[in-house]
mmCIF file as Biopython writes it, N, C-alpha, C and O atoms, coordinates in Angstrom:
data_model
#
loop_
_atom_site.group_PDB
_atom_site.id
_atom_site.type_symbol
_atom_site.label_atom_id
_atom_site.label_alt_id
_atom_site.label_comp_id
_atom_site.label_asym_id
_atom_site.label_entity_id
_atom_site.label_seq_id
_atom_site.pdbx_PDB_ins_code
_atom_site.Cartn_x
_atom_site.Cartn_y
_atom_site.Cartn_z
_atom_site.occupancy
_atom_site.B_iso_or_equiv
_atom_site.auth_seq_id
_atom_site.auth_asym_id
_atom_site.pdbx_PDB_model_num
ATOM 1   N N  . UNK A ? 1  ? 85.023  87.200  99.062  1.0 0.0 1  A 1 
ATOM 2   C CA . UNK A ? 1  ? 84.536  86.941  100.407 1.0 0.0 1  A 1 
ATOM 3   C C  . UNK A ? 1  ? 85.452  87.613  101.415 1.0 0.0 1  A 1 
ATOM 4   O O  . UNK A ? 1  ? 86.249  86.826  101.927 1.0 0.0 1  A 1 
ATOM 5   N N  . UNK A ? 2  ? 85.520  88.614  101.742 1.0 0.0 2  A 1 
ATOM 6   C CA . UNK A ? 2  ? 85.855  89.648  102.242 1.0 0.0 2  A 1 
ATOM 7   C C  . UNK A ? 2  ? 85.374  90.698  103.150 1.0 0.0 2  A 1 
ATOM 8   O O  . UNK A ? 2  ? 84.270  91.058  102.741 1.0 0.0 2  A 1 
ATOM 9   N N  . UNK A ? 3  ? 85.700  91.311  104.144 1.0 0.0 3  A 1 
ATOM 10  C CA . UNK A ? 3  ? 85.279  92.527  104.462 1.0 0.0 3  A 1 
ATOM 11  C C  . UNK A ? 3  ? 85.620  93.813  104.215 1.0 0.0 3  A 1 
ATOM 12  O O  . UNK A ? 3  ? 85.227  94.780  104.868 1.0 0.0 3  A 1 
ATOM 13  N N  . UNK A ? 4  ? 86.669  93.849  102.866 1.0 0.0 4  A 1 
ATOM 14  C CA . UNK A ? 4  ? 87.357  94.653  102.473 1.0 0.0 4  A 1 
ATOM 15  C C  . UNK A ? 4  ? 86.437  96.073  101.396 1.0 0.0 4  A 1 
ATOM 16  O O  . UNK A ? 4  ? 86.082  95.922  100.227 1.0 0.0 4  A 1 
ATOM 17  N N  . UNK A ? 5  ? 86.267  97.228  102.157 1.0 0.0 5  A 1 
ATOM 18  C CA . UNK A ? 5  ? 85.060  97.695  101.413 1.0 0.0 5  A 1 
ATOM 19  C C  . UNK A ? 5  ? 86.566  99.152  101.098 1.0 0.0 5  A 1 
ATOM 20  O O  . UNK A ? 5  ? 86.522  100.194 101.752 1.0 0.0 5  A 1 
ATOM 21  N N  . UNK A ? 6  ? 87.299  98.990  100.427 1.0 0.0 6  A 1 
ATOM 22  C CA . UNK A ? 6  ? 87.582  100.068 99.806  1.0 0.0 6  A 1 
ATOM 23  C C  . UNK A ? 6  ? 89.110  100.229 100.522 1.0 0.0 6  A 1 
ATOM 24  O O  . UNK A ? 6  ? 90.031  99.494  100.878 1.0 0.0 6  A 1 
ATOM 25  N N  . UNK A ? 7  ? 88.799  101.572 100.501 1.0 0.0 7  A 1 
ATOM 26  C CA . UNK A ? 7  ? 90.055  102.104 101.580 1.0 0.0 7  A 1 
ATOM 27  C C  . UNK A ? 7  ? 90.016  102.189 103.020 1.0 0.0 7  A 1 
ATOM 28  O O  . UNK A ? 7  ? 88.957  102.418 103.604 1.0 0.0 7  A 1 
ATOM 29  N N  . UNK A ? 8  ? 91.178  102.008 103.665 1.0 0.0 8  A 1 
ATOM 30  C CA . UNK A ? 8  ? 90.873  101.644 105.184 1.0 0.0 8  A 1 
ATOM 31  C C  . UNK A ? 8  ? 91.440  103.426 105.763 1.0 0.0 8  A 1 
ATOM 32  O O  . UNK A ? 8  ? 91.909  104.346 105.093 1.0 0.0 8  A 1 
ATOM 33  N N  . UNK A ? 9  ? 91.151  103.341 107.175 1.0 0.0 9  A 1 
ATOM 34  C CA . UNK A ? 9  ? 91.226  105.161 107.850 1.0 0.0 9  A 1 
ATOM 35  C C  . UNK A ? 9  ? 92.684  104.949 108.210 1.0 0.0 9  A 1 
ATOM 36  O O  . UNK A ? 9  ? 93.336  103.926 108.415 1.0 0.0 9  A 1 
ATOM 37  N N  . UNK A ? 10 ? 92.989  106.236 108.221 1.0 0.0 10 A 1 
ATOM 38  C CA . UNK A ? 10 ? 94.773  106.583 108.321 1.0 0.0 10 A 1 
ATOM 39  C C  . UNK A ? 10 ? 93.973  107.258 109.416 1.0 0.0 10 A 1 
ATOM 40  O O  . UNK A ? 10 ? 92.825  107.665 109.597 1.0 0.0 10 A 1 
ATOM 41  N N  . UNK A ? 11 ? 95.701  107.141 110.377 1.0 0.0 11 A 1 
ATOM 42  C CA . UNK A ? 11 ? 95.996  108.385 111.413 1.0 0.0 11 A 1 
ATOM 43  C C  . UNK A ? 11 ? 97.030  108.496 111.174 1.0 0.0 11 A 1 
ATOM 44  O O  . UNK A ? 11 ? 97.472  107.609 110.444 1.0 0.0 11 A 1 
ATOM 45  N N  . UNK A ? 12 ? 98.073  109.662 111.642 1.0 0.0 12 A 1 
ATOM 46  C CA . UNK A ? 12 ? 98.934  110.293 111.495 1.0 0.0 12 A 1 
ATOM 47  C C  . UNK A ? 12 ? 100.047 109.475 112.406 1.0 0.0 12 A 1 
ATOM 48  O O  . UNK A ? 12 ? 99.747  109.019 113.510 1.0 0.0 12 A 1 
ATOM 49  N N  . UNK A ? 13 ? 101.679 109.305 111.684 1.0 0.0 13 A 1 
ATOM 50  C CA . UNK A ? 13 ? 102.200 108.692 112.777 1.0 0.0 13 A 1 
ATOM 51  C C  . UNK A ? 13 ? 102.611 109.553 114.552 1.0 0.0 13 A 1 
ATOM 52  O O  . UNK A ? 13 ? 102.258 110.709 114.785 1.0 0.0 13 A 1 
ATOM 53  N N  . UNK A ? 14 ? 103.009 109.105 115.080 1.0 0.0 14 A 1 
ATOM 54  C CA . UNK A ? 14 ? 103.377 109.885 116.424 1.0 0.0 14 A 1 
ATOM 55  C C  . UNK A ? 14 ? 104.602 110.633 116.115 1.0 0.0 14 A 1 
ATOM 56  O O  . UNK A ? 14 ? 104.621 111.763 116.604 1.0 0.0 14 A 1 
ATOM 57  N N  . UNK A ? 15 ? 105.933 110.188 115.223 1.0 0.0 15 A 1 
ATOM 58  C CA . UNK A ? 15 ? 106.783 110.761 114.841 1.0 0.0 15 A 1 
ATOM 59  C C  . UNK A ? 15 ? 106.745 111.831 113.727 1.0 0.0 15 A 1 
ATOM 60  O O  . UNK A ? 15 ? 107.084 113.014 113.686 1.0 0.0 15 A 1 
ATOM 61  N N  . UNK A ? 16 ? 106.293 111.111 112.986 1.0 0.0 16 A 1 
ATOM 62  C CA . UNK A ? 16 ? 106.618 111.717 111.043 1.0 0.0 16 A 1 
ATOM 63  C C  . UNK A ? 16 ? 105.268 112.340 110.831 1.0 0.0 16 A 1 
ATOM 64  O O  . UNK A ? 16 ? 105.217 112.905 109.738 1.0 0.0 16 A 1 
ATOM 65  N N  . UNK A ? 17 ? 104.184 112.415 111.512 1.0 0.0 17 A 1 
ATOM 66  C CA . UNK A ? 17 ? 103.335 112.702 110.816 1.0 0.0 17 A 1 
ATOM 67  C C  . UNK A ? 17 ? 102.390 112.141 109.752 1.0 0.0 17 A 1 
ATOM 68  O O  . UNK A ? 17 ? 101.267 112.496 109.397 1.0 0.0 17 A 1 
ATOM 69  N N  . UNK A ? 18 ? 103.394 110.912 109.258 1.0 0.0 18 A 1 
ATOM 70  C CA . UNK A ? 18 ? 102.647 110.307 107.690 1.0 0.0 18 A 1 
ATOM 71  C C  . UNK A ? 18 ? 101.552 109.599 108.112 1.0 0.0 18 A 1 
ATOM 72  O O  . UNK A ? 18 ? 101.399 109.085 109.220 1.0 0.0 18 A 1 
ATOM 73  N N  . UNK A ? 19 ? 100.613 109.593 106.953 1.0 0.0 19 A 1 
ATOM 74  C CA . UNK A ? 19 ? 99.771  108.812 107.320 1.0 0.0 19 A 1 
ATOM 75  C C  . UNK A ? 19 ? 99.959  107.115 107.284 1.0 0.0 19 A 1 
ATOM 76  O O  . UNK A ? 19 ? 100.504 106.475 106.385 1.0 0.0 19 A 1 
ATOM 77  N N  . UNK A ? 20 ? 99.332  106.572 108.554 1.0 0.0 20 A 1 
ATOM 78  C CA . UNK A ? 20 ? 99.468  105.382 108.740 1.0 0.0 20 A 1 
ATOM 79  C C  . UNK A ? 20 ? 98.036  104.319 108.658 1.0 0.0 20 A 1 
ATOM 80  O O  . UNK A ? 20 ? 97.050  104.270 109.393 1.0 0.0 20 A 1 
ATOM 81  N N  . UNK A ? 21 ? 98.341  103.665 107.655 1.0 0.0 21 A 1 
ATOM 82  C CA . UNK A ? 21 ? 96.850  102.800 107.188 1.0 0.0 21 A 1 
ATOM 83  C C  . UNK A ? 21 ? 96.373  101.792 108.957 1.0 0.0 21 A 1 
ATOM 84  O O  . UNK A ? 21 ? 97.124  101.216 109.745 1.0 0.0 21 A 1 
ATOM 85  N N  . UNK A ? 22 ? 95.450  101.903 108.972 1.0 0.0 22 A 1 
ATOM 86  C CA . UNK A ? 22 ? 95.011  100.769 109.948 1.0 0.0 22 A 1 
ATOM 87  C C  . UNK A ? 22 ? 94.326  99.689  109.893 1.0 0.0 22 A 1 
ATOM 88  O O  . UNK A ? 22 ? 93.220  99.705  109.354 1.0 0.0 22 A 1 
ATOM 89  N N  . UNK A ? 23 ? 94.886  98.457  110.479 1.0 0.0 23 A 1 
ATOM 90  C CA . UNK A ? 23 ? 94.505  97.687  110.074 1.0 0.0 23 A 1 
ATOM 91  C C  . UNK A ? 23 ? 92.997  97.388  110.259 1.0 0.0 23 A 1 
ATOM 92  O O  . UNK A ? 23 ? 92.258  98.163  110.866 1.0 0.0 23 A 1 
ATOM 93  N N  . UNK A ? 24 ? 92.490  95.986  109.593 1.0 0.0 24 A 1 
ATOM 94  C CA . UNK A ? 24 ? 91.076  96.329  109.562 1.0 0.0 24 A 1 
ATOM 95  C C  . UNK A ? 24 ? 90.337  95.807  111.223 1.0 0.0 24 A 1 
ATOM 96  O O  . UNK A ? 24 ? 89.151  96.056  111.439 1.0 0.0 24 A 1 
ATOM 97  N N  . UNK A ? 25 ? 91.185  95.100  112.260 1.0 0.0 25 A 1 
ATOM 98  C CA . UNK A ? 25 ? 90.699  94.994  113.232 1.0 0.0 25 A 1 
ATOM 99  C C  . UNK A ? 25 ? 90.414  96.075  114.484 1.0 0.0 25 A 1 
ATOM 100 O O  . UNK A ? 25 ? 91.329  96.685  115.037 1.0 0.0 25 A 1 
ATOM 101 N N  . UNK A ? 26 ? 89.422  96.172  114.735 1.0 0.0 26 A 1 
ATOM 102 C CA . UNK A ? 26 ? 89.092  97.377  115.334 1.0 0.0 26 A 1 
ATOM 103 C C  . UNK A ? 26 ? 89.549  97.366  116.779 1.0 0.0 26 A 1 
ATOM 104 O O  . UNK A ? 26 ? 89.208  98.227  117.590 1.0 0.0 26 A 1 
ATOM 105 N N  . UNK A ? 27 ? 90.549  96.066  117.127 1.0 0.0 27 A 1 
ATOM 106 C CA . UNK A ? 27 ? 91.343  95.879  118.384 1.0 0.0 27 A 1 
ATOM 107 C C  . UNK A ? 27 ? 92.617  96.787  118.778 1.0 0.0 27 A 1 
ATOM 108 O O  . UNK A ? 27 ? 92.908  97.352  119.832 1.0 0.0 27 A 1 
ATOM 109 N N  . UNK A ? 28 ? 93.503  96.682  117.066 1.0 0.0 28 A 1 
ATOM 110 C CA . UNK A ? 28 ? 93.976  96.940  117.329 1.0 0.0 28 A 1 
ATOM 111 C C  . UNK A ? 28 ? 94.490  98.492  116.743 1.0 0.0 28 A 1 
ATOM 112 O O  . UNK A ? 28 ? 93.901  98.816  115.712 1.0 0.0 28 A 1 
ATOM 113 N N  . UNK A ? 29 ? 95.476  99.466  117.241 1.0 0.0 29 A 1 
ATOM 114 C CA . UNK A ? 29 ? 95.957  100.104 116.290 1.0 0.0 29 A 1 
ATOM 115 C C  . UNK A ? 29 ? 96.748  100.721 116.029 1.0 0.0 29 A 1 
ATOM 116 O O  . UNK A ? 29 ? 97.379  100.830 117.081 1.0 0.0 29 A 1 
ATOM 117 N N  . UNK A ? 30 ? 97.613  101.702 114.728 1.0 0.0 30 A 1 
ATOM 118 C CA . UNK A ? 30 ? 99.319  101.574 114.158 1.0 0.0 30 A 1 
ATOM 119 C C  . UNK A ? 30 ? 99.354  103.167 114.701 1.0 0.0 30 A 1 
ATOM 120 O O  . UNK A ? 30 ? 98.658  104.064 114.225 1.0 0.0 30 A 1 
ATOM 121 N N  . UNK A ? 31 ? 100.025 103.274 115.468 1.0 0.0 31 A 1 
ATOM 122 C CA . UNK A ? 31 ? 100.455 104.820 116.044 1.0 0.0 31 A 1 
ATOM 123 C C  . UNK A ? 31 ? 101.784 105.172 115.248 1.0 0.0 31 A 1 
ATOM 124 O O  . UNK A ? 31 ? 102.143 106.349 115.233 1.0 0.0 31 A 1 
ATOM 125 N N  . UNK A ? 32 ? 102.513 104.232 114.603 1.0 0.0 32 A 1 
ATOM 126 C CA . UNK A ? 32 ? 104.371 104.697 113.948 1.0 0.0 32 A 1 
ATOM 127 C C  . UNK A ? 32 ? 103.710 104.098 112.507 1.0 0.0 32 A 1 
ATOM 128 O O  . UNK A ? 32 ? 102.670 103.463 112.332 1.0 0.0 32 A 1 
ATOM 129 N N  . UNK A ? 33 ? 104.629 104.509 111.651 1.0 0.0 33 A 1 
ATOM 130 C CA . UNK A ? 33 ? 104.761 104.110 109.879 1.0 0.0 33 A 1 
ATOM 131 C C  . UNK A ? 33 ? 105.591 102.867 109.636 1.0 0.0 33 A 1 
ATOM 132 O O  . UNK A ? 33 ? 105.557 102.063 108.705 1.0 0.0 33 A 1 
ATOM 133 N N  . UNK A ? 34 ? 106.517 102.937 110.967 1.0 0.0 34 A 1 
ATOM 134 C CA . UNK A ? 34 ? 107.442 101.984 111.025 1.0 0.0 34 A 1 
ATOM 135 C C  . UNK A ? 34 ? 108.222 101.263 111.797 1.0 0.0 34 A 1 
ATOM 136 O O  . UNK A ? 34 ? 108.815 101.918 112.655 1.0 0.0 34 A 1 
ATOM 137 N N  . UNK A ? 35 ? 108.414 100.163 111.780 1.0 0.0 35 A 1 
ATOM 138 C CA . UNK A ? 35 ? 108.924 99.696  113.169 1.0 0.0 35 A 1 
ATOM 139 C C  . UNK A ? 35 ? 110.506 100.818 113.877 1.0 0.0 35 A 1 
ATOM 140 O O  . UNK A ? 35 ? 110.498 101.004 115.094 1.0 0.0 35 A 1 
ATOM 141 N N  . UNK A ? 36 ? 111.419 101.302 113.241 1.0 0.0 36 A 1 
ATOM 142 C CA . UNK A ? 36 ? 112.693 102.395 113.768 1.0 0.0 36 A 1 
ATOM 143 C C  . UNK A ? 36 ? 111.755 103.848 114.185 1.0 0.0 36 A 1 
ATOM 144 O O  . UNK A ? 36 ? 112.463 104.501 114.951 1.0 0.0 36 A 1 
ATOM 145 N N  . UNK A ? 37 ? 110.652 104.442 113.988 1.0 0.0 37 A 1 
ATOM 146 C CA . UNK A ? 37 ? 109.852 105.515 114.447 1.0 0.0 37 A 1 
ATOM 147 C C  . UNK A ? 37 ? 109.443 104.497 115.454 1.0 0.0 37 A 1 
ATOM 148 O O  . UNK A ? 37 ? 109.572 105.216 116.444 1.0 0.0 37 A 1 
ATOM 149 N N  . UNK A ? 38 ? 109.003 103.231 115.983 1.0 0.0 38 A 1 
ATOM 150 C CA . UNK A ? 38 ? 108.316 103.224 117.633 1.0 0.0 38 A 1 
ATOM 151 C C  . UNK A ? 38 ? 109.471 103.148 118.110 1.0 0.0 38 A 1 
ATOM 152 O O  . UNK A ? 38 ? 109.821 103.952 118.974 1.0 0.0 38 A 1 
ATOM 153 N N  . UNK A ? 39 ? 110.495 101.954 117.552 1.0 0.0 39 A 1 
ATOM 154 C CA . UNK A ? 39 ? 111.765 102.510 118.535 1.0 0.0 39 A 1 
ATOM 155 C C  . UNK A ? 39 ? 112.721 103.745 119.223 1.0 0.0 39 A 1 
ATOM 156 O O  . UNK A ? 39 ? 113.432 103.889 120.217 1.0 0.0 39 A 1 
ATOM 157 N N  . UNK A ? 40 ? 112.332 104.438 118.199 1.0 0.0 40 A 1 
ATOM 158 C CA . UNK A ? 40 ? 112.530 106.134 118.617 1.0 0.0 40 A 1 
ATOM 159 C C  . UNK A ? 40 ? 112.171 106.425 119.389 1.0 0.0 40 A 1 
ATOM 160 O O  . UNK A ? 40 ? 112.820 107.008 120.257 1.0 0.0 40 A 1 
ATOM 161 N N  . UNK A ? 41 ? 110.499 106.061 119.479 1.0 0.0 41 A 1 
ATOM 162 C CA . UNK A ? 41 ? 109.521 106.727 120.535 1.0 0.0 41 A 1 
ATOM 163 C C  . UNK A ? 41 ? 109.569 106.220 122.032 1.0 0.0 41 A 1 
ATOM 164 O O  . UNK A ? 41 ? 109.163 106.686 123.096 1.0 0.0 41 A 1 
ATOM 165 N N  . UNK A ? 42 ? 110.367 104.844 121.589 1.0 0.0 42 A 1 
ATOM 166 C CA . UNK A ? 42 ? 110.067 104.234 122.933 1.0 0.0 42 A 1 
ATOM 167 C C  . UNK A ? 42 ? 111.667 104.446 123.609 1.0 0.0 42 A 1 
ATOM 168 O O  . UNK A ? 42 ? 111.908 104.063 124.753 1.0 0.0 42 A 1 
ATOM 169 N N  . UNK A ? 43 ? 112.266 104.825 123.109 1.0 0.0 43 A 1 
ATOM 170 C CA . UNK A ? 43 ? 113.922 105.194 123.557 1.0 0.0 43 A 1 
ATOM 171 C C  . UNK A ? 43 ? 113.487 106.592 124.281 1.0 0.0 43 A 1 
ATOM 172 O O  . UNK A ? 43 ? 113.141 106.625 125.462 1.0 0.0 43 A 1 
ATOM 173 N N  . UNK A ? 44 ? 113.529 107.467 123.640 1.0 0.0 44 A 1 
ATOM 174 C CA . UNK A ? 44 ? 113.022 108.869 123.731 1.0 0.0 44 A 1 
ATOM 175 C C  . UNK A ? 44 ? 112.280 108.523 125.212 1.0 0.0 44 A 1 
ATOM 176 O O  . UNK A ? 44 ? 112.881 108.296 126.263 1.0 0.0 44 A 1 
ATOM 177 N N  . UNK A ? 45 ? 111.264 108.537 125.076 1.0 0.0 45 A 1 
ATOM 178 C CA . UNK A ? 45 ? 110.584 107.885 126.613 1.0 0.0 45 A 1 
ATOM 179 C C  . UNK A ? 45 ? 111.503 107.357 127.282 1.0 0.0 45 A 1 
ATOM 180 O O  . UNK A ? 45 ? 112.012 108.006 128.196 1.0 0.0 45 A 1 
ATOM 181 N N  . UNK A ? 46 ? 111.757 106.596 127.112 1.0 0.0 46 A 1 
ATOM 182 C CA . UNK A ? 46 ? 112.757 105.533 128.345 1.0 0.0 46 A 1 
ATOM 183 C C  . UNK A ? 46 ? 114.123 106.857 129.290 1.0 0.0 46 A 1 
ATOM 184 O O  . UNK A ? 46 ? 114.542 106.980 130.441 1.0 0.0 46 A 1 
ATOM 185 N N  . UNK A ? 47 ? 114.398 107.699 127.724 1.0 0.0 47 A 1 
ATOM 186 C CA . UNK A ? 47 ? 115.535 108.469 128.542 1.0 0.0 47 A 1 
ATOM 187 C C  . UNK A ? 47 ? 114.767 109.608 129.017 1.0 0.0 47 A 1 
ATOM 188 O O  . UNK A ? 47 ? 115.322 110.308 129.864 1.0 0.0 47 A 1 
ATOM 189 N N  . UNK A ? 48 ? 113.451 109.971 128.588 1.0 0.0 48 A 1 
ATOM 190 C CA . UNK A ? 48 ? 112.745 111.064 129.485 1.0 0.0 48 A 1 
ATOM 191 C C  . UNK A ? 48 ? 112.801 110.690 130.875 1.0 0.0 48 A 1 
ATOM 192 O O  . UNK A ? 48 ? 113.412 111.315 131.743 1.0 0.0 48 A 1 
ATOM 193 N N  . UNK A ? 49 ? 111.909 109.290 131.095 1.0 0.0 49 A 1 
ATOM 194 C CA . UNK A ? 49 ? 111.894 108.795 132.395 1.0 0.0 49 A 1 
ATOM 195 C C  . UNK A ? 49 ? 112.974 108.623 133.257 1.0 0.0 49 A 1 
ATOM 196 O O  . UNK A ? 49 ? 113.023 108.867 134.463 1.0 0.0 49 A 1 
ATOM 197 N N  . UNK A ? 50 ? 113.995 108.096 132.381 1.0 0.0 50 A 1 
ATOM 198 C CA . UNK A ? 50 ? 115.453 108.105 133.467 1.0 0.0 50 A 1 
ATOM 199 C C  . UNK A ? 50 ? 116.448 109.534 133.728 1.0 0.0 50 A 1 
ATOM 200 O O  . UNK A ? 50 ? 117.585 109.640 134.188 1.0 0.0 50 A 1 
ATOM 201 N N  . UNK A ? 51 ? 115.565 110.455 133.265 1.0 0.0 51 A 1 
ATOM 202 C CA . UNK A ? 51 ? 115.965 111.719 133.640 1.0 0.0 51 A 1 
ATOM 203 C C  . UNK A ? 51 ? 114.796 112.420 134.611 1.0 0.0 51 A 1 
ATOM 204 O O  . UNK A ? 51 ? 114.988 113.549 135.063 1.0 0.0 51 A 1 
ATOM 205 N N  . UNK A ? 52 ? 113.705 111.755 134.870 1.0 0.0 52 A 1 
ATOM 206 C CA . UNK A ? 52 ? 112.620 112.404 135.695 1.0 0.0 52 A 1 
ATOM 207 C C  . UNK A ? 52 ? 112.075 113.589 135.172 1.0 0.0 52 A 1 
ATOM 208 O O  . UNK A ? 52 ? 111.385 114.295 135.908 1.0 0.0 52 A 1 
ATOM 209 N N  . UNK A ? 53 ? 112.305 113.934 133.906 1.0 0.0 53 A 1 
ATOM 210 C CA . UNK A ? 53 ? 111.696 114.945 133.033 1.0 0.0 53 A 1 
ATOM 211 C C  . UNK A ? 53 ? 110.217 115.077 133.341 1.0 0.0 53 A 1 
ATOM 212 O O  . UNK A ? 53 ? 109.525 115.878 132.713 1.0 0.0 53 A 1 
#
């Protein structure tokens, strides 16, 4: 009793490239592979912005 029909759709992460499974709610969805790749992403940003890049 499931809605589980197989394999679920990958996108690519924002960092690495790898593919990243998504989950099955169509709310939400996984842009990193891992939680230290969003922190990257979101550091990276933070010091773009505080440089006005």
């Amino acid at each position: 009793m499931g809605g589980d029909e197989g394999e679920r759709p990958t996108r690519p992460c924002r960092w690495c490239d790898a593919p990243v499974v998504q989950p099955s709610s169509r709310w939400r969805r996984r842009n990193y592979c891992g939680k230290s790749h969003r922190r990257r992403f979101r550091i990276l940003r933070a010091v773009l912005e505080f440089l006005d890049w």
